[in-house]
C-alpha positions in Angstrom: 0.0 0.0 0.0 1.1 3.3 -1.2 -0.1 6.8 -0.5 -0.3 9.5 -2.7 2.5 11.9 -3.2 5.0 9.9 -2.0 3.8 6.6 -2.9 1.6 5.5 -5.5 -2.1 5.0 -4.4 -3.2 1.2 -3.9 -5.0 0.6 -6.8 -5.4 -2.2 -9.7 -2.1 -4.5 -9.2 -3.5 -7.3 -11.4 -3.6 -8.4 -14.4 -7.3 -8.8 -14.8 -9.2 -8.5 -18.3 -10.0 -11.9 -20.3 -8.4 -10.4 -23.0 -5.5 -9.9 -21.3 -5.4 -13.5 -19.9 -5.4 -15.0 -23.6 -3.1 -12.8 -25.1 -0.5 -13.3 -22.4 -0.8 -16.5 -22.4 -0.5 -17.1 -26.0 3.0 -14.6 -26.0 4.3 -16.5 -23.4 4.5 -19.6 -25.4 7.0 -18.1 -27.8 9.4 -16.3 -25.3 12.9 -17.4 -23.9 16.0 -16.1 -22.0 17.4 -13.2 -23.6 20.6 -12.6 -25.2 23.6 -12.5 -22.9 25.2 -9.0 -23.9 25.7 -8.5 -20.3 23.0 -5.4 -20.0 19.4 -5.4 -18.3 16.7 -3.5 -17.9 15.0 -3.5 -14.6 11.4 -2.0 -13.7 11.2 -0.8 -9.7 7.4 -0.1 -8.8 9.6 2.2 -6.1 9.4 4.9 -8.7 9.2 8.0 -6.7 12.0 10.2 -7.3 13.9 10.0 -4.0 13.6 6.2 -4.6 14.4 6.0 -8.1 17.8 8.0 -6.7 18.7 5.7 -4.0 18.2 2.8 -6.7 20.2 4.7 -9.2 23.0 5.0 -6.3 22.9 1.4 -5.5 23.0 0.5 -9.4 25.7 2.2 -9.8 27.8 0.3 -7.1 26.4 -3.0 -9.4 27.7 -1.9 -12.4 31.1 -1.0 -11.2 31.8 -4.3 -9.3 30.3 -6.7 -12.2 30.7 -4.0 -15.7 26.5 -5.2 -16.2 25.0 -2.4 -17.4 21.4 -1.7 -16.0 18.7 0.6 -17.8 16.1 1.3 -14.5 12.5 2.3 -15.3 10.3 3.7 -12.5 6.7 1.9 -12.9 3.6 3.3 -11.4 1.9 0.2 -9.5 -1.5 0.9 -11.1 0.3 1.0 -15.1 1.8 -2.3 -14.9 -0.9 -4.6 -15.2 -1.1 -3.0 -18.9 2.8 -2.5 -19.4 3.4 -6.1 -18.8 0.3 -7.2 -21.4 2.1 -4.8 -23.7 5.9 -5.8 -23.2 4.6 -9.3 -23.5 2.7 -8.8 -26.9 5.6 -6.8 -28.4 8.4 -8.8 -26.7 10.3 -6.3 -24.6 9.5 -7.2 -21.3 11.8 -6.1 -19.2 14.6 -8.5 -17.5 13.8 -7.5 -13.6 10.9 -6.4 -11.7 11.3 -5.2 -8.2 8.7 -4.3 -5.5 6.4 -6.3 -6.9 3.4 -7.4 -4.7 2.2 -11.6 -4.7 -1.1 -10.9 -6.6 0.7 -9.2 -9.4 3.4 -11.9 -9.0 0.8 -14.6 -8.9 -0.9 -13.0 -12.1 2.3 -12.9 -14.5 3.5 -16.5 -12.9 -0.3 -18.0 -14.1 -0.1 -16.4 -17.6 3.6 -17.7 -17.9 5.7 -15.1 -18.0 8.1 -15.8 -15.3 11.7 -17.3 -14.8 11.5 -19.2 -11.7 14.9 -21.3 -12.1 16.4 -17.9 -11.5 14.7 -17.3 -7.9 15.4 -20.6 -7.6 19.4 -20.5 -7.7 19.4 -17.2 -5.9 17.5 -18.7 -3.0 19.6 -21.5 -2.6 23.2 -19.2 -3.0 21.8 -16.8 -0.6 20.7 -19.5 1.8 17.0 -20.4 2.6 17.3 -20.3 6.1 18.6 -16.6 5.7 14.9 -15.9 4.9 11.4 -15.6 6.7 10.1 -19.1 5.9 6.7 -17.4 6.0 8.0 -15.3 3.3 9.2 -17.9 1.5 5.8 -19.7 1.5 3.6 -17.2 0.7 6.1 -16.1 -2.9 6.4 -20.3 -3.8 4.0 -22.1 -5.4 4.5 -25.5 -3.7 8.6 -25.9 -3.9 8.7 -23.8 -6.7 9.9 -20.0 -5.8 8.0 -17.4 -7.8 10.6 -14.4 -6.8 12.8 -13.5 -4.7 11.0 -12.1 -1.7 12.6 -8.6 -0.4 10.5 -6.3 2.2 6.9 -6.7 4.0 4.5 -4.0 5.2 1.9 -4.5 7.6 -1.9 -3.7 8.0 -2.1 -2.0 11.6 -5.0 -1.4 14.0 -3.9 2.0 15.6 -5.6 3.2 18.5 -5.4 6.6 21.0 -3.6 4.7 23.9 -4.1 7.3 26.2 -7.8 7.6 25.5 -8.4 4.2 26.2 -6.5 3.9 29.2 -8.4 6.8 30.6 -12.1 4.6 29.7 -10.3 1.5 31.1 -10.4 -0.3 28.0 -8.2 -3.2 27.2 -6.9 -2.6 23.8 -8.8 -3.5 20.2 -7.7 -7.2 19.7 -10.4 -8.5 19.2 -13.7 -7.4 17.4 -15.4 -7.1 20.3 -13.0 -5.3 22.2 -12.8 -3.1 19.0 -16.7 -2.4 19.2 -16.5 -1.5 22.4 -13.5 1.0 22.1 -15.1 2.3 19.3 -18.9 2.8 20.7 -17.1 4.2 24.3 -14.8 6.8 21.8 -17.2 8.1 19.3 -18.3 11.3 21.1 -19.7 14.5 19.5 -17.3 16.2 17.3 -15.1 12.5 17.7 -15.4 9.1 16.0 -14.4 5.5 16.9 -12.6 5.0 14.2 -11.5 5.6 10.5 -11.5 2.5 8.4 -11.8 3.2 4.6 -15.0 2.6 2.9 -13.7 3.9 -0.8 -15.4 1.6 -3.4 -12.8 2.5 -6.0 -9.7 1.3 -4.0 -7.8 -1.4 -3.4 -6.9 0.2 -0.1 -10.5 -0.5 0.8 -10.0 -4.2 0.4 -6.8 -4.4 2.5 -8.3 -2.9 5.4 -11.0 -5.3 4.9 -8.8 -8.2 4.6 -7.4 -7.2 7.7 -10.3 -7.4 9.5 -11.9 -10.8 7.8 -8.9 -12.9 8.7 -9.0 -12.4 11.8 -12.1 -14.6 12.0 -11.2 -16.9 9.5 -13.2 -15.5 6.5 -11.8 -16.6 3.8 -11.2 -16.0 0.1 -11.6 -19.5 -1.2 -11.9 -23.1 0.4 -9.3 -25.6 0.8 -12.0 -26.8 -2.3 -10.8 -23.7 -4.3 -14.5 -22.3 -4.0 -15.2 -19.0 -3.3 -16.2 -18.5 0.5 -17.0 -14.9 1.3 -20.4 -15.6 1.7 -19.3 -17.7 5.0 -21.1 -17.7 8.3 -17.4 -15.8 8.8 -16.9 -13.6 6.2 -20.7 -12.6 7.3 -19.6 -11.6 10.7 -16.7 -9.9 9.4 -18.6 -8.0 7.0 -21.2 -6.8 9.9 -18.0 -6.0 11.9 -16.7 -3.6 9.8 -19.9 -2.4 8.8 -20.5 -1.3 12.2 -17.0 0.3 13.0 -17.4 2.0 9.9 -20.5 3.6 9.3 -21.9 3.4 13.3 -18.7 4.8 14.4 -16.4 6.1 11.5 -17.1 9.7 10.0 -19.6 10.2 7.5 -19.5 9.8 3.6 -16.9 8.2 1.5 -13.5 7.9 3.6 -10.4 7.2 1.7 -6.3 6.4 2.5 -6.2 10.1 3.0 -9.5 11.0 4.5 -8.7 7.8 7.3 -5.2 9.1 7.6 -6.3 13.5 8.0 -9.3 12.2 10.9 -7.1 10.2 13.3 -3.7 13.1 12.9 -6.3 15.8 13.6 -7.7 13.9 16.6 -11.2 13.4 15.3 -11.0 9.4 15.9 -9.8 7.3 18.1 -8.5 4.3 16.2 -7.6 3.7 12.6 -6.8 1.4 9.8 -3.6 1.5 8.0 -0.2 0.6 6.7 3.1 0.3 8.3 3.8 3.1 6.3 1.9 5.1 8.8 4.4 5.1 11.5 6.7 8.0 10.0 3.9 10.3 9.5 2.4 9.6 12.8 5.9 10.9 14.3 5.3 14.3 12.8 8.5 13.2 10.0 6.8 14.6 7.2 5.8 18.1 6.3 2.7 17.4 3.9 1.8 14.6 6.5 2.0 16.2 9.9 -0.4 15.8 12.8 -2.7 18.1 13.6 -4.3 17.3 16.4 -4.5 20.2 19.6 -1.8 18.4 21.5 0.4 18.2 18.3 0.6 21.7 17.6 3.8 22.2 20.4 4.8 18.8 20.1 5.1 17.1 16.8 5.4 13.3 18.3 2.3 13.7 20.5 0.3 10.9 18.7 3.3 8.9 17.9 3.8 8.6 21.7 0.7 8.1 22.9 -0.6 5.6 19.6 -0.9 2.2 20.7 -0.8 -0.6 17.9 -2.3 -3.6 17.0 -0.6 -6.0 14.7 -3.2 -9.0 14.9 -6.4 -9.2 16.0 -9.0 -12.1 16.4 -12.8 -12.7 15.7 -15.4 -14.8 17.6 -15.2 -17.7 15.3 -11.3 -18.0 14.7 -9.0 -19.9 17.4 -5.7 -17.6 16.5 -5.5 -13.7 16.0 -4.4 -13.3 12.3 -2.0 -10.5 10.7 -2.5 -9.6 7.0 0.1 -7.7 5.2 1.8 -7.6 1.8 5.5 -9.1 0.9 7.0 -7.7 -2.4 9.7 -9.5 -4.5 12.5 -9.2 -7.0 11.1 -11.5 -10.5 13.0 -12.2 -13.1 10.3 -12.7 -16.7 11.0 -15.2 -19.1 12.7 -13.0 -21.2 16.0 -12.3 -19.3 19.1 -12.5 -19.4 19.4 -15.3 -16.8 22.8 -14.7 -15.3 23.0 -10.9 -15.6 19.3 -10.9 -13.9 21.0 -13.3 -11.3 24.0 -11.5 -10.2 21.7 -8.3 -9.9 19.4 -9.7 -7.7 21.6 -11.2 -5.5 23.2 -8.0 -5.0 20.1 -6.6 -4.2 19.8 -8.7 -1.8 23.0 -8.8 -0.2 25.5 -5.2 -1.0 22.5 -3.1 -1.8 19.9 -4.5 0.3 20.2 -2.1 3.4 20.1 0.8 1.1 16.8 -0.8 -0.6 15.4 -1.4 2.7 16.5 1.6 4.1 14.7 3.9 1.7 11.2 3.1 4.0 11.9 0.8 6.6 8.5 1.5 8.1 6.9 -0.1 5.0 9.5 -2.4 3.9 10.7 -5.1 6.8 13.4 -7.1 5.7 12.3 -10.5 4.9 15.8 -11.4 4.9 17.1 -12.0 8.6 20.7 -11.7 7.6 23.4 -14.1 6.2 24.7 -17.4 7.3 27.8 -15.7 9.0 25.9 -12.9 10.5 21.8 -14.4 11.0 20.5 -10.8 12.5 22.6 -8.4 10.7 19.7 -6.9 8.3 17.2 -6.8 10.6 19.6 -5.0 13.1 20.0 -2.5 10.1 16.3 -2.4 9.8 16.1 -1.1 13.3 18.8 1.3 13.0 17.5 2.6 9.2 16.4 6.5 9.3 12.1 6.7 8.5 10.9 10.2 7.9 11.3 12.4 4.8 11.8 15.7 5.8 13.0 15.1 9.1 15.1 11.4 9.6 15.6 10.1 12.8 16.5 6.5 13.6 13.8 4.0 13.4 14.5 2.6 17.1 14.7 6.4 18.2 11.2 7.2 17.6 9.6 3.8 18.7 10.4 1.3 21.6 12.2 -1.9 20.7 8.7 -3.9 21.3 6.9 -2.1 18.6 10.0 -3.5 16.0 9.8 -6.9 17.5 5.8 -6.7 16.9 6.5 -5.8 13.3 9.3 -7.9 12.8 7.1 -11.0 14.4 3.8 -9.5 12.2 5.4 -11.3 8.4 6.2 -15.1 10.4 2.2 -14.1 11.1 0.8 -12.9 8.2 -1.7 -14.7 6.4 -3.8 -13.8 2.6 -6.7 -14.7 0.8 -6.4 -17.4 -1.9 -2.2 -17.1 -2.0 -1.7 -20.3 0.4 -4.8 -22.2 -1.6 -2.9 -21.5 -5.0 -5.2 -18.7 -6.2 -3.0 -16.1 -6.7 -4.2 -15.3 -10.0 -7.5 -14.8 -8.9 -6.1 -12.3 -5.8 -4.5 -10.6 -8.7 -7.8 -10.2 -10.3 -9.5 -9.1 -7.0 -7.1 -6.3 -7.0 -7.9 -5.0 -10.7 -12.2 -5.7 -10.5 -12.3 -4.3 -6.6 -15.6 -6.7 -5.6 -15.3 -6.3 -2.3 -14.5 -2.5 -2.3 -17.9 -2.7 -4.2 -19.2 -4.3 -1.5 -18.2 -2.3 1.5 -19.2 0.8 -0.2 -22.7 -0.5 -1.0 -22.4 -1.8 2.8 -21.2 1.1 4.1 -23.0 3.5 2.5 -26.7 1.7 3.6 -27.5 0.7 0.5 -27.2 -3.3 1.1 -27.5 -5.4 4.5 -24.0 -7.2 5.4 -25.3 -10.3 4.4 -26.4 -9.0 0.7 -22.7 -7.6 0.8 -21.2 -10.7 1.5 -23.3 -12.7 -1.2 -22.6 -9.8 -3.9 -18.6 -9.8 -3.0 -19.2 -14.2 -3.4 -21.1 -13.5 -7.0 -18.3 -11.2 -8.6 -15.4 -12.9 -7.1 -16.7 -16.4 -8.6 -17.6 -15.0 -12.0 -13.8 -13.8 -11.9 -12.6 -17.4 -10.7 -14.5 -18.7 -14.1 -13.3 -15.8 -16.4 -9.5 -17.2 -15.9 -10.3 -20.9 -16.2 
C-alpha cells in the first residue's frame, strides 16, 4: 500500500481483463531467455524520485563491481498490469521487476511469463534459512519460488492509547474489544474509528482483509470455492460495517480522508499501513499531525498511539496479521545470469540501502546471512524513517513495537495465496468486488449479508473468467 505523493495509491495491481489472460498466455509460449550481452533493464514499482535515486545509487555500485549495465524504469503500480500485457505482446518485457506485490506476481507466474529457475538458484546461493520461511511460502507455489522475496508492510489497527486507558479499555484485539473502544470513543465532534469505505480502492480491500482474517473468513476453500459468503466472512462484513458507518465519520473515507481524521484527533483508532508510522511521528511536512496536543509537540500521537498488529474474531481460534511481501522476478525473457547477479546484490550489497529507503513499509524479509543471521534486521532497526526530518527507526519507537513488526510477516496470512489462487487475488485487485461491496455496505445501500453474497457473486464470476 502506497499513499499519494510519495507513494503511488493502492489501486489495480492485477492483471485482470479476459483479453489480457489470452493474449499473455498465448506470448508466453514463444518467449525465452534473452541474449547474454551483459545489460538489463530492470522496472522498480519504487518509482518515486527519492527512490528512483537511492536505486540509481545502488545500481551504480552493481555496475562498477560486475561492468553489467542496468537501464532502470520507475513503474507506477497501477500501469503495470497493462505494461506487462504490452511488453509481453511486443516482446520487450523487461529483465527484472522489483517491489512487486504476490497478486501481481501470482498473475504474470499464471499467464507464464516468469523465470522461476532464476529465484530458484538465488535462493539457494543466498541461503534459505537466511529468509522468513513465512516469506518464503507465501512467494512459492508448492517448492517452486516465484521471486525472490525482499520487504513486508503490515496492516495496523492504531488506536489513542491514552484515551483508552483513561475509559479503562483493554486494547482492540479482538472485534469485540474493538466495538467496544469504538462505541465508548465516538463522542460528539469524535469518531471510533477511521476504516476506509472507498469503493474504488484497493486500499479499501486491505483494510477489509485485515479485519476478515481475523475470523477466518476466507477468500476460497481448501475446495478452491469462493467462500466470502461464509457464516465468517458474514460476521466480518457486519464488523466492519458497524466500525465504519456506526462509528467512523460520515461519507466516503479514503487512505487520505482515514489518515487527516485520526492526525487531527477526530477518531480514536484507525486502519492502515506500516507506512503510517513515520507520518504519525510528525516526519513529514505534507503529513503532519494536527491534532490540539500536536501543535507544540510534533510526536504527541506517535507517543501516545498504541498498535495492533493481529487481531481475532469470535469464530477464529488464533489472532491473524494480513500484510503484503513484495519480491525481485526475473520474466521469461532475461538475461538469466546478468538478472541473477543483480538480484543477488540486491539482496545482499545493496539491500540495506533498498530497505533503508522506508523501513517502516518495507521489513526485511531477509534476517541476515549465514555468517551474521540478525545483521539486516539490526539495520532495519537502526535505518532513518521520515522524509523531511530522519531520525533513527528505534529512536522514535520502543524496541517492542519493532519486535511486533518484525514477528507480524512469520504471522501474516492472505486470501487465496496459500490455496494457490493467486491469479485470482490478482484479479480481486484489478475488479475491486469487495471495495464494491463495502461501499454498497457502508453506504446503507445493502444489509452485510447482501454484501457478502454480492462480493461471493463477482469474485466467482472472476474465478471462471480465468479458467
Amino acid at each position: 500500500m502506497r499513499t499519494k505523493s510519495r507513494r503511488s495509491k493502492a489501486i489495480a495491481v492485477g492483471i485482470t481483463a479476459a483479453l489480457g489472460l489470452g493474449l499473455l498466455t498465448g506470448c508466453a509460449s514463444s518467449t525465452g531467455p534473452g541474449k547474454p550481452d551483459r545489460e538489463i533493464t530492470v522496472w522498480s514499482q519504487e518509482n518515486l524520485p527519492d527512490r528512483i535515486a537511492v536505486t540509481q545509487k545502488i545500481i551504480k555500485g552493481f555496475e562498477k563491481k560486475t561492468g553489467i549495465k542496468v537501464h532502470l524504469v520507475g513503474v507506477d503500480e497501477g500501469q503495470m498490469p497493462q505494461l506487462i500485457m504490452s511488453g509481453a505482446a511486443s516482446g520487450t518485457l523487461p529483465d527484472v521487476i522489483g517491489a512487486a506485490p504476490m497478486g501481481q506476481v501470482w498473475q504474470m507466474y499464471s499467464n507464464g511469463l516468469l523465470n522461476t529457475e532464476i529465484p530458484r538458484q538465488i535462493v539457494d546461493e543466498l541461503g534459505p534459512k537466511t529468509f522468513n520461511a513465512n516469506a518464503l511460502k507465501l512467494t512459492s507455489d508448492g517448492g517452486e519460488n516465484l521471486g525472490v522475496p525482499s520487504s513486508a508492510w503490515l496492516q495496523l489497527l492504531v488506536y489513542r492509547k491514552d484515551q483508552l486507558d483513561a475509559k479503562h479499555l483493554p486494547a482492540p484485539e479482538t472485534y469485540a474489544k474493538a466495538l467496544a473502544a469504538a462505541k465508548a470513543l465516538t463522542t460528539k465532534g469524535r469518531y471510533g474509528i477511521s476504516a476506509a469505505t472507498d469503493p474504488s480502492d484497493a486500499f479499501t480491500s486491505q483494510s477489509f482483509e485485515s479485519l476478515a482474517l481475523a475470523d477466518d473468513c476466507q477468500l476460497v476453500d481448501d475446495q478452491h470455492q469462493v467462500a466470502l459468503d461464509s457464516p465468517q466472512c458474514r460476521t466480518a462484513f457486519k464488523t466492519y460495517d458497524q466500525l465504519a458507518r456506526a462509528y467512523g465519520a460520515p461519507g466516503t473515507q479514503t487512505v487520505d480522508s482515514t489518515r487527516s481524521t485520526y492526525f487531527a484527533g477526530q477518531s480514536s483508532m484507525i486502519i492502515w499501513s506500516s507506512f503510517l508510522l513515520d507520518e504519525l511521528a510528525g516526519l513529514r511536512k505534507d503529513a503532519l499531525p494536527s491534532c490540539t496536543e500536536c501543535r507544540n509537540d510534533a510526536r504527541y500521537l506517535s507517543r501516545n498511539s498504541g498498535i495492533t498488529t493481529a487481531m481475532q474474531g469470535p469464530d477464529a481460534t488464533d489472532a491473524a496479521q494480513f500484510g503484503e511481501i513484495t519480491s525481485w522476478v526475473t520474466t521469461k525473457t532475461a538475461e538469466t545470469q546478468a538478472s541473477r547477479q543483480f538480484i543477488e546484490y540486491m539482496m545482499g550489497t545493496g539491500y540495506e540501502s533498498w530497505f533503508g529507503m522506508a523501513p517502516e513499509g518495507m521489513i526485511p524479509v531477509r534476517a541476515g546471512t549465514a555468517a551474521q543471521p540478525e545483521r539486516y534486521l539490526d539495520a532495519w532497526r537502526h535505518s532513518e524513517i521520515g522524509v523531511d526530518t530522519k531520525k533513527p527507526f528505534d529512536e522514535v519507537y520502543p524496541p517492542s513495537l519493532l519486535n511486533q513488526l518484525a514477528a507480524g510477516v512469520s504471522n501474516m496470512r492472505r486470501w487465496g495465496i496459500t490455496q494457490g489462487e493467486g491469479a485470482l487475488v490478482g484479479a480481486t485487485n484489478g475488479e475491486l468486488p469487495v471495495p464494491k461491496a463495502i461501499g454498497a455496505l457502508t453506504s446503507g445501500q445493502i444489509s452485510p449479508s447482501e454484501a457478502a453474497h454480492e462480493a461471493d457473486d463477482e469474485v466467482t464470476a472472476l474465478q471462471k473468467s480465468l479458467q
